[in-house]
LOMI-266414 format. One record per residue (C-alpha): residue number from 1; x, y, z. Coordinates in steps of 0.25 Angstrom, whole numbers, plus 2048, in hexadecimal, padded with zeros to 3 digits. Layout:
i:NUM, x:X, y:Y, z:Z .
...
END
This chain:
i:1, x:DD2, y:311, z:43E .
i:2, x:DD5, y:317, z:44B .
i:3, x:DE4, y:315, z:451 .
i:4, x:DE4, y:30A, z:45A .
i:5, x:DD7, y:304, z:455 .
i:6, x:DD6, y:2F5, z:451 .
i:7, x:DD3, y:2EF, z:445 .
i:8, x:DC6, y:2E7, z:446 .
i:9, x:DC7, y:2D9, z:43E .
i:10, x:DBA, y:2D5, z:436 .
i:11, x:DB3, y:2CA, z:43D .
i:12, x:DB3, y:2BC, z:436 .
i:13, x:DA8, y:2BB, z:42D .
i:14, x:D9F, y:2B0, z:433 .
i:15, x:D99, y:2A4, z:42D .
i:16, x:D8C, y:29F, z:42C .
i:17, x:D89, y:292, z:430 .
i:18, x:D84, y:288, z:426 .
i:19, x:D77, y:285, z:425 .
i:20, x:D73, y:279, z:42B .
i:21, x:D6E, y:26E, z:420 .
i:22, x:D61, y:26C, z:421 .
i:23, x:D5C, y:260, z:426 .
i:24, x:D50, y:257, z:41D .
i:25, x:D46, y:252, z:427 .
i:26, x:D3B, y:248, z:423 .
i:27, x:D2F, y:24A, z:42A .
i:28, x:D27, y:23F, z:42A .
i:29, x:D18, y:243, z:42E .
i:30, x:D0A, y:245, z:42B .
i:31, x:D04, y:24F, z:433 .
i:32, x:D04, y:25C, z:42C .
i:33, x:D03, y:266, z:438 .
i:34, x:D0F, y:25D, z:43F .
i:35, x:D17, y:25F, z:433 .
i:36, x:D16, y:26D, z:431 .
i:37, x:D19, y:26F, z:441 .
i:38, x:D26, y:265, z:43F .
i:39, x:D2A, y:26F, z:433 .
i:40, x:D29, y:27B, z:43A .
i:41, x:D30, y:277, z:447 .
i:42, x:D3A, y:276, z:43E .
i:43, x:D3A, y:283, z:438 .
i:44, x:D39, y:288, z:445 .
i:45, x:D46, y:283, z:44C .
i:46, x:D50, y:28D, z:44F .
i:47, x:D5A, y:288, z:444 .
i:48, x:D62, y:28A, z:438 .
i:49, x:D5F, y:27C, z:435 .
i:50, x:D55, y:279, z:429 .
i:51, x:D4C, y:26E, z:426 .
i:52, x:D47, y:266, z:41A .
i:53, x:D3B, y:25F, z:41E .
i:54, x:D34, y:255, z:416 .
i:55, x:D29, y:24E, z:41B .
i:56, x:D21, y:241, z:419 .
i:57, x:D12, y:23E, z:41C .
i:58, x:D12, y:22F, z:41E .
i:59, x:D1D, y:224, z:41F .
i:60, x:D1C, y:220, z:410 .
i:61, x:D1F, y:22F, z:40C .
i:62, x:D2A, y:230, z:415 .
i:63, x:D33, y:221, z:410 .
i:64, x:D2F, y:227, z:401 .
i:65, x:D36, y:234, z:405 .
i:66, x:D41, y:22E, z:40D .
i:67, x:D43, y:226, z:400 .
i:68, x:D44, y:230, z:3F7 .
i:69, x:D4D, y:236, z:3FF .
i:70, x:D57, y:22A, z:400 .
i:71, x:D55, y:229, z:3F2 .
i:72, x:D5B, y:236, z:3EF .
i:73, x:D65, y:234, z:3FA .
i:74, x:D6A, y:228, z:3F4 .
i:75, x:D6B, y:22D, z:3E7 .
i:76, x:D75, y:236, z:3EB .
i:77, x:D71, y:243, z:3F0 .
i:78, x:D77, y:24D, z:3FB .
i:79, x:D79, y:244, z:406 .
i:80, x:D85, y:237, z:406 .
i:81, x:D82, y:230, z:413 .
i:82, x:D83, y:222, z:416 .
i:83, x:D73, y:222, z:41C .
i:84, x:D68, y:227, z:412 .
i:85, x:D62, y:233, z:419 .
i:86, x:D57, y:238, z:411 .
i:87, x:D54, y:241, z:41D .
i:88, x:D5B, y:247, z:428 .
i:89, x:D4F, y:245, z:433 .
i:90, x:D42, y:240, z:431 .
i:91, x:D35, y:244, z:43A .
i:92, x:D2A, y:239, z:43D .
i:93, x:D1E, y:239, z:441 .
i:94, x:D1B, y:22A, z:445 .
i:95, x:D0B, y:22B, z:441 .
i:96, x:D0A, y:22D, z:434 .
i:97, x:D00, y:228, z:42B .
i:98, x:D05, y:219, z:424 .
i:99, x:D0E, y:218, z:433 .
i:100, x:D0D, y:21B, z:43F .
i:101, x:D15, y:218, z:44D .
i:102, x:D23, y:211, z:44D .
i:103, x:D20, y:20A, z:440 .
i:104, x:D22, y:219, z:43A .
i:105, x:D2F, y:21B, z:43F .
i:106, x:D35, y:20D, z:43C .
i:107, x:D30, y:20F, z:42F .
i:108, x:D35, y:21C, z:42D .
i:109, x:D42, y:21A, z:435 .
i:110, x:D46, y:20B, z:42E .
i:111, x:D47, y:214, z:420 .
i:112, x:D51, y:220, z:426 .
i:113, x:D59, y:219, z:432 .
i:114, x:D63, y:224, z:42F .
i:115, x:D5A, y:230, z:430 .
i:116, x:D54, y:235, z:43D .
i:117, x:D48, y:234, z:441 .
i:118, x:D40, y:23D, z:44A .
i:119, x:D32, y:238, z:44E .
i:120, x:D27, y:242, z:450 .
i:121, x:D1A, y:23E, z:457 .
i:122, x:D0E, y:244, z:45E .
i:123, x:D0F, y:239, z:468 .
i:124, x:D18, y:23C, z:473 .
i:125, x:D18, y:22D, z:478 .
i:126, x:D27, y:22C, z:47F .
i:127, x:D27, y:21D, z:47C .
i:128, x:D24, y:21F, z:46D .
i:129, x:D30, y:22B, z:46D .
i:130, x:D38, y:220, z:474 .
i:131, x:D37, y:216, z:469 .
i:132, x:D38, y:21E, z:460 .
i:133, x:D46, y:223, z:464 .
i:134, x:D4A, y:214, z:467 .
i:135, x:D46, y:211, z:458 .
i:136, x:D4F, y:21B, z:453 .
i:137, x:D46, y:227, z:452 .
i:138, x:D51, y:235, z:455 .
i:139, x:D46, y:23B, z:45D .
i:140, x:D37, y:23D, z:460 .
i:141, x:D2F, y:249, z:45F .
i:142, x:D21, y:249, z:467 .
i:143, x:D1B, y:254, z:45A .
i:144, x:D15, y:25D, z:464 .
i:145, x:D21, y:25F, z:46C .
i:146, x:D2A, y:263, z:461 .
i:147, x:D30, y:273, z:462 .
i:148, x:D3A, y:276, z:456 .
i:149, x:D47, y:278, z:45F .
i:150, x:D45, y:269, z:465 .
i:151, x:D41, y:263, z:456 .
i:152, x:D4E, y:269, z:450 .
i:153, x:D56, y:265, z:45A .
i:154, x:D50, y:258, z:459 .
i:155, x:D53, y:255, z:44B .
i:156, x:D61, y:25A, z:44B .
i:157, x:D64, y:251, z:456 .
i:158, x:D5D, y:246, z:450 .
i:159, x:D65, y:247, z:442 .
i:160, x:D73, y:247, z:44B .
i:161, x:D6F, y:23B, z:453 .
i:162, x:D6A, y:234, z:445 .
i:163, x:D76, y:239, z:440 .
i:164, x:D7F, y:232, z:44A .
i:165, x:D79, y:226, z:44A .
i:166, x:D79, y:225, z:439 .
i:167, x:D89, y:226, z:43C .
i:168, x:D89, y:21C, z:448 .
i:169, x:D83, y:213, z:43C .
i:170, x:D8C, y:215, z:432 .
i:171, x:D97, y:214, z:43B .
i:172, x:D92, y:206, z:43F .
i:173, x:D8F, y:201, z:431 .
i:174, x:D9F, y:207, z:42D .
i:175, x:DA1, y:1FE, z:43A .
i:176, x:D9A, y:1F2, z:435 .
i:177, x:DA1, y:1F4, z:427 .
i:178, x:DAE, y:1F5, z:42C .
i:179, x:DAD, y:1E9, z:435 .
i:180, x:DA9, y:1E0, z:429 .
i:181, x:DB5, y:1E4, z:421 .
i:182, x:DBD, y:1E1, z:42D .
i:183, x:DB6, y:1D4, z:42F .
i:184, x:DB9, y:1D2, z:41E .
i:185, x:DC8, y:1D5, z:420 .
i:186, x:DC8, y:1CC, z:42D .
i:187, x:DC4, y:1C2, z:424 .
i:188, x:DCC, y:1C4, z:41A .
i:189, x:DD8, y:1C4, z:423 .
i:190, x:DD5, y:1B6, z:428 .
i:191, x:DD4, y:1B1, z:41A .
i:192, x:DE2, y:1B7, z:417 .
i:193, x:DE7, y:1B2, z:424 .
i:194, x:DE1, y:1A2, z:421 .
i:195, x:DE9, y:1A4, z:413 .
i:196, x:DF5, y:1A7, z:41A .
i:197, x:DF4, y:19A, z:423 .
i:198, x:DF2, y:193, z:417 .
i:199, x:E01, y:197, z:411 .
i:200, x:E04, y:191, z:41D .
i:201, x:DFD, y:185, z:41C .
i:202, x:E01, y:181, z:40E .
i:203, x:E0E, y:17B, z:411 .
i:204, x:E04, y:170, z:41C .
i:205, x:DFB, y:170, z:410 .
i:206, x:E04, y:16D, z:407 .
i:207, x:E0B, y:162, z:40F .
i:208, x:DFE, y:15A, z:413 .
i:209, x:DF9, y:15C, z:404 .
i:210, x:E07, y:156, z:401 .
i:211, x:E06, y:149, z:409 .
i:212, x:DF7, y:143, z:403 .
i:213, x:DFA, y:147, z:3F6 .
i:214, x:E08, y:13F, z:3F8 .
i:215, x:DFF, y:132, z:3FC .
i:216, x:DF8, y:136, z:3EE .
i:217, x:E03, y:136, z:3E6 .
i:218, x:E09, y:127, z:3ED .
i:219, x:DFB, y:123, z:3EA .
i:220, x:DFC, y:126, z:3DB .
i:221, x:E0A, y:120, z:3D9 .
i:222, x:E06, y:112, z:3E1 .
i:223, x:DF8, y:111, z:3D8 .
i:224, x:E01, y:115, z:3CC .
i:225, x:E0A, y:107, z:3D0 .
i:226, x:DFE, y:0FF, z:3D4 .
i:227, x:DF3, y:103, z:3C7 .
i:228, x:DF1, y:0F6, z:3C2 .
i:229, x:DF2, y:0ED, z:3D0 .
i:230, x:DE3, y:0F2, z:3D3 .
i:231, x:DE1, y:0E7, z:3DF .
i:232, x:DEE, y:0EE, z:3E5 .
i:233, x:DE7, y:0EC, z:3F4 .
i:234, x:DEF, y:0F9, z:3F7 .
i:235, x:DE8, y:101, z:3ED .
i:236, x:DDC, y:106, z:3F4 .
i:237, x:DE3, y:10A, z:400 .
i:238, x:DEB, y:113, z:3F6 .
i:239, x:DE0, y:119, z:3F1 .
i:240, x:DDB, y:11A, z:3FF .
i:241, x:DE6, y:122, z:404 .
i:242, x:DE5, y:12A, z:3F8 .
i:243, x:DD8, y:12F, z:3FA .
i:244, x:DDB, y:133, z:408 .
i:245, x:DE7, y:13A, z:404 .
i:246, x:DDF, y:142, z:3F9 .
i:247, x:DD4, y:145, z:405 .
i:248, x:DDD, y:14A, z:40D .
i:249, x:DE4, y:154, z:403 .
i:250, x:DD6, y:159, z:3FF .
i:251, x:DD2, y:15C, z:40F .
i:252, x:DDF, y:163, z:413 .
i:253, x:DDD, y:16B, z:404 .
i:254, x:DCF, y:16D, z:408 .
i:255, x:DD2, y:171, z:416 .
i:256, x:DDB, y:17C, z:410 .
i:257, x:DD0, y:181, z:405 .
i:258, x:DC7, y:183, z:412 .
i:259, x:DD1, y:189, z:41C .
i:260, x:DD3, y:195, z:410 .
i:261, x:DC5, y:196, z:40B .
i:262, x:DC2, y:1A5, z:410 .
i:263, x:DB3, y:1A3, z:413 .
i:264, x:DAD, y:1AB, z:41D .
i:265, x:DA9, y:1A6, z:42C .
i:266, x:DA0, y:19A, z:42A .
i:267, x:D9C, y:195, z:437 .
i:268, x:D99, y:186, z:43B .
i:269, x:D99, y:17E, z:447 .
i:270, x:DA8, y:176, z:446 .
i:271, x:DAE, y:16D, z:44E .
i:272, x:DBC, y:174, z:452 .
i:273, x:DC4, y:167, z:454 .
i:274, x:DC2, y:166, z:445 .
i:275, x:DC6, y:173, z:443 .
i:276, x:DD1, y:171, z:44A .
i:277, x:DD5, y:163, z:444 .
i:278, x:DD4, y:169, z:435 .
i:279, x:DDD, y:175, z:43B .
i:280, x:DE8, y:16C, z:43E .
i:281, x:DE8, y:164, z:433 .
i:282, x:DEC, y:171, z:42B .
i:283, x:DF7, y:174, z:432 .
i:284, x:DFF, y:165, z:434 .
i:285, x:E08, y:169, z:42B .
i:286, x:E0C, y:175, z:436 .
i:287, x:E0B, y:16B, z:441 .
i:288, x:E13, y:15F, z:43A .
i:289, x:E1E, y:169, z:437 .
i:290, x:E1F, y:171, z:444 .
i:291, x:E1E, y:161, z:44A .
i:292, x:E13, y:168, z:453 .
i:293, x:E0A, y:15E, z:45C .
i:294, x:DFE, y:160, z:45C .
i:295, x:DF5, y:15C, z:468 .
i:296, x:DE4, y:15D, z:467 .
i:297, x:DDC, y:15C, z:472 .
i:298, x:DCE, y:15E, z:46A .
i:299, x:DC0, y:15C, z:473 .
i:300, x:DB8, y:150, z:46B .
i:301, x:DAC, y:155, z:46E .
i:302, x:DAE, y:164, z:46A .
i:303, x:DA1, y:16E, z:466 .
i:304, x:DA1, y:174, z:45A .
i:305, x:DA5, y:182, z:458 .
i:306, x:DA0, y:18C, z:44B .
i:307, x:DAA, y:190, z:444 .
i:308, x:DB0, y:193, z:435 .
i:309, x:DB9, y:185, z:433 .
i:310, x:DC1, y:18C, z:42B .
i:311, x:DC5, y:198, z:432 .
i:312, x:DC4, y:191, z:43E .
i:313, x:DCF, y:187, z:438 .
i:314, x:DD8, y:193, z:435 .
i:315, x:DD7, y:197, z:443 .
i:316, x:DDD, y:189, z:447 .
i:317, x:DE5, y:189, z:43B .
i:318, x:DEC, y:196, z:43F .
i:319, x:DED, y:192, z:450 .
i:320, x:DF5, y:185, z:44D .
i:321, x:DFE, y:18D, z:442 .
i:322, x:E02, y:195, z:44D .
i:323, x:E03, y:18A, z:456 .
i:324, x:E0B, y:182, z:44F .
i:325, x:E15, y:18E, z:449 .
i:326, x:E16, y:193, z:459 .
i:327, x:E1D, y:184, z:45C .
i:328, x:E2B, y:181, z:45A .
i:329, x:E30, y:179, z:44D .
i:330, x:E33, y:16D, z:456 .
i:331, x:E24, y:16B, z:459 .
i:332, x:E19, y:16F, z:463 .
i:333, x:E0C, y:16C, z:468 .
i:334, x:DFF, y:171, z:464 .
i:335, x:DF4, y:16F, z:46E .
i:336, x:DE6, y:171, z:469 .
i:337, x:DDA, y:16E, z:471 .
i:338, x:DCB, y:170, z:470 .
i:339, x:DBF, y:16F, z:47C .
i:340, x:DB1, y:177, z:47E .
i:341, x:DAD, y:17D, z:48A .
i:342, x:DA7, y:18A, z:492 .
i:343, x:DAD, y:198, z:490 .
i:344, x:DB1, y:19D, z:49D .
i:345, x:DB9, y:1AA, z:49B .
i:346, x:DBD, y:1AD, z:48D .
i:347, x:DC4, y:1BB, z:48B .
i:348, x:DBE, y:1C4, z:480 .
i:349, x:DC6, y:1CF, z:477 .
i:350, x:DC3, y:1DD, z:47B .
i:351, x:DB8, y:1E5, z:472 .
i:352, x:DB0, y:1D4, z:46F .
i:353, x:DA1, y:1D6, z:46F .
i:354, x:D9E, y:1CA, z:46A .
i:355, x:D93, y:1C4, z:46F .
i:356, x:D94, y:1B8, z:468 .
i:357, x:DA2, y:1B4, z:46C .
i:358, x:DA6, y:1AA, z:476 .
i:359, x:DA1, y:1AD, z:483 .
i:360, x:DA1, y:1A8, z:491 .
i:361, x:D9A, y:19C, z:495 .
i:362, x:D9A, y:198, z:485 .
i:363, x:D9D, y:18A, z:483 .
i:364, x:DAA, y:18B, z:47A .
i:365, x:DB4, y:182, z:472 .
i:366, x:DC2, y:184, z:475 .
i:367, x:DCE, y:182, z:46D .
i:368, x:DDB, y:184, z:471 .
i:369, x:DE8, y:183, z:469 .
i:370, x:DF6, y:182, z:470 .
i:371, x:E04, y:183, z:46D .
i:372, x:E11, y:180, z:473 .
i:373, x:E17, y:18C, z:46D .
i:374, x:E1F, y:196, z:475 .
i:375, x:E10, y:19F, z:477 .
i:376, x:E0F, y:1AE, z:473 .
i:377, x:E17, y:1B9, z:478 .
i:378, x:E0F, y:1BF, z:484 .
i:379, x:E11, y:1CD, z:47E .
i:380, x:E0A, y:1C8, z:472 .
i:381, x:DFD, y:1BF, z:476 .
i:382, x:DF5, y:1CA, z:477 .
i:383, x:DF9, y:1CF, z:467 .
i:384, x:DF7, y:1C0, z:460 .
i:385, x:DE8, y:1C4, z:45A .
i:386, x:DEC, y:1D1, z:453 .
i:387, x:DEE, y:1D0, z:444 .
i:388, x:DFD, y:1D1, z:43F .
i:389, x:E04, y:1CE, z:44B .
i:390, x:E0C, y:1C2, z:44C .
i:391, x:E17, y:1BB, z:456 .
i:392, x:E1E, y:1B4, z:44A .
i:393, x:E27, y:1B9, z:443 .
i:394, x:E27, y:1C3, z:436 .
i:395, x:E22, y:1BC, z:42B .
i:396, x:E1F, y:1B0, z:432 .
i:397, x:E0E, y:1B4, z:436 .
i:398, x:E03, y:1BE, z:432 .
i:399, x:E00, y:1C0, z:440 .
i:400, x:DF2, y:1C0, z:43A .
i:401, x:DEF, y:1B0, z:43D .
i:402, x:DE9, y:1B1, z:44C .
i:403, x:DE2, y:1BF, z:449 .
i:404, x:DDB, y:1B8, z:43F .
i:405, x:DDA, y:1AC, z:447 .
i:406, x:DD3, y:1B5, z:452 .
i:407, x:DCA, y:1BC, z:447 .
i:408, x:DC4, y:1AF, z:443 .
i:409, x:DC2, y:1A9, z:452 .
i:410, x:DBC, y:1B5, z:453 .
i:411, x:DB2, y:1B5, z:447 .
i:412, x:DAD, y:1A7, z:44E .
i:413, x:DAC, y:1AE, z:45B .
i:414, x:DB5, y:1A7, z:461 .
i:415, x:DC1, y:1AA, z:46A .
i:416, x:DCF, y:1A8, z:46A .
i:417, x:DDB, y:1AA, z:474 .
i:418, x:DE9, y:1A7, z:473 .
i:419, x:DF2, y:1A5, z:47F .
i:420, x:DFF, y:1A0, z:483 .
i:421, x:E00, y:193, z:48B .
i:422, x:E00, y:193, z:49B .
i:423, x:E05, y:187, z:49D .
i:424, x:E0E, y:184, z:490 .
i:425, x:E13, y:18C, z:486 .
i:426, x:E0C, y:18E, z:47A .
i:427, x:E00, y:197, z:475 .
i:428, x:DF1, y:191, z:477 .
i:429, x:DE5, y:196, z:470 .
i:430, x:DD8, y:196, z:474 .
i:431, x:DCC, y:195, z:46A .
i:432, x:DBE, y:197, z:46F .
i:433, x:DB1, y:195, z:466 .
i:434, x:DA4, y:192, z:46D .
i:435, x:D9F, y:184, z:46B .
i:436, x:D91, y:181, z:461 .
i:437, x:D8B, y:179, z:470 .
i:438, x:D7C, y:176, z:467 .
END
């Protein structure tokens, strides 16, 4: 090599690119001379891309190869998609010889929703194209308008668009699948946060089981004394105050069987004074101890509302706990009113599409508890919902109880608000249902 001459490096060797896959069309039609023209526009597009084209002469022929297709698919071939897809395209001609017209494609289409479909036609009839694409169809060919640079890019695009919408769906039912473990683990959460307020209960369980099944035992010892004198006059009263103890006992045991039942949501049209009446008579043991008053101001004539009794219960259950425990030792009061009326304003949490919900102008029953606690802290008013978070101190609260108070107002659509007291102190919550009127 001559002095001051370079070295020339060897260039890069280059690589091919890969061969496109090829891609399986079903043409589904009758004609013979129309086939072999779709097959050799084909042939002449100006493409590295190959075809495999297989055809069909009716509609029968075509499900039967569709069928053996899936069949194979499913059995475990090349392809691991979550949609069958025995093709990759299908052609259609809509007049064939057992179905003609829309019924062709509907018939076609309702056995490969997944696979697009281009229609071909020797009508050009712009409403028919129309309908066609607003059925689903990925694109419609007039037959004698076809050239093979329009037909190619025609199928490629309609196997991208098919193939976006394929992934939508399965994003959508990964959607729906996820939301119904959530809803499952919502569930479960309520059920684990109703067998947390029953350790809380038992000590009131315990005490007003305690007291009917002392009448019992008094009962026993006095007929013991008195077993001969039969006509005793005070002997039937006895028994009589026996039996009402024993009712007694076996409807707050009951009540507490069907408080921690863990049913799912059964709807029925209930009174909400009753609810709230049963409500209260599980926690009197709280309001005796905590010498809370308790002041009801219940509308006689209230409409019904459809909830779950149970779950509502717990709802109520949970409100006056939180009540009560917000109240000094030396006593409080617990104010609880019920009325019906019109919606006027109600505020709605951001992201709510629920058409059902409360709305304006709904006729509504309102409930409203209140305490004469010290409120909530401003700063933490707008944090009470979420799960986990609690005022009280460690080891005293979940911080879980008025999420899942929320989540079950919610899976009745109804709708709650918790609020300090303008004109006293104390909290007050606001529960909304809309009223069964007929």
């Amino acid at each position: 090599m001559k002095s001051g001459s370079q070295k020339l490096e060897k260039p890069l060797p280059l690589k091919s690119s890969p061969q496109p896959e090829a891609i399986s069309i079903l043409c589904i039609e009758d004609n013979d001379g129309d086939f072999l023209i779709m097959e050799g526009q084909l042939e002449s597009t100006n493409s590295r891309q190959k075809f495999n084209l297989c055809r069909a002469r009716t509609a029968k022929e075509a499900l039967t190869l569709i069928s053996e297709r899936s069949t194979k698919s499913s059995n475990g071939s090349e392809r691991d998609l979550t949609f069958d897809l025995p093709f990759d395209l299908i052609f259609l001609d809509l007049s064939l010889p057992d179905s003609v017209g829309v019924d062709t494609y509907e018939l076609i289409a309702n056995e490969v929703p997944h696979v697009p479909i281009i229609v071909l036609s020797g009508s050009t009839d712009r409403d028919l194209a129309l309908e066609m694409v607003q059925r689903g169809a990925q694109d419609y060919l007039p037959k004698d308008h076809i050239f093979p640079e329009m037909l190619l890019r025609s199928v490629l695009y309609s196997i991208e668009r098919q193939k976006d919408l394929n992934s939508l769906e399965k994003l959508n039912l990964k959607l729906e699948a996820t939301t119904e473990k959530l809803k499952s683990a919502q569930m479960q959460l309520i059920q684990a946060e109703k067998l947390d307020s029953l350790g809380r209960l038992a000590a009131g369980v315990a005490h007003e089981v305690r007291n009917p099944l002392g009448a019992l035992r008094m009962g026993i010892s006095y007929l013991k004394q008195r077993e001969a004198n039969v006509d005793d006059p005070s002997f039937q009263f006895v028994f009589k105050e026996m039996d009402t103890a024993i009712v007694r006992a076996d409807s707050i045991i009951q009540g507490m069987l069907d408080y921690s039942r863990d049913d799912s949501v059964s709807l029925k049209a209930v009174n909400p004074n009753q609810l709230i009446e049963t409500a209260l008579s599980l926690v009197q043991y709280e309001i005796t101890t905590h010498k809370v008053e308790v002041k009801k101001s219940l509308l006689p004539k209230l409409p019904n509302i459809l909830v779950d009794a149970s779950k509502m219960e717990h709802v109520f259950i949970n409100l006056f706990s939180n009540a009560i425990q917000a109240m000094a030792d030396e006593g409080g009061k617990l104010e609880i009113t019920t009325q019906c009326g019109i919606v006027d304003e109600i505020k709605r949490d951001e992201g709510v599409r629920d058409f059902v919900r409360i709305r304006k102008q709904d006729e509504v029953v309102l409930i409203e508890i209140r305490d004469h606690g010290p409120g909530i802290p401003v700063d933490k008013v707008d944090r009470i919902f979420e799960p986990f978070f609690t005022t009280k101190p460690t080891g005293e609260g979940t911080g879980l109880g008025l999420s899942i108070v929320k989540r079950i107002v919610d899976l009745h659509r109804g709708h709650i608000r918790i609020r300090n007291c303008e004109d006293s102190p104390g909290a007050c919550v606001s529960l909304y249902f809309k009223a069964i009127t007929s």
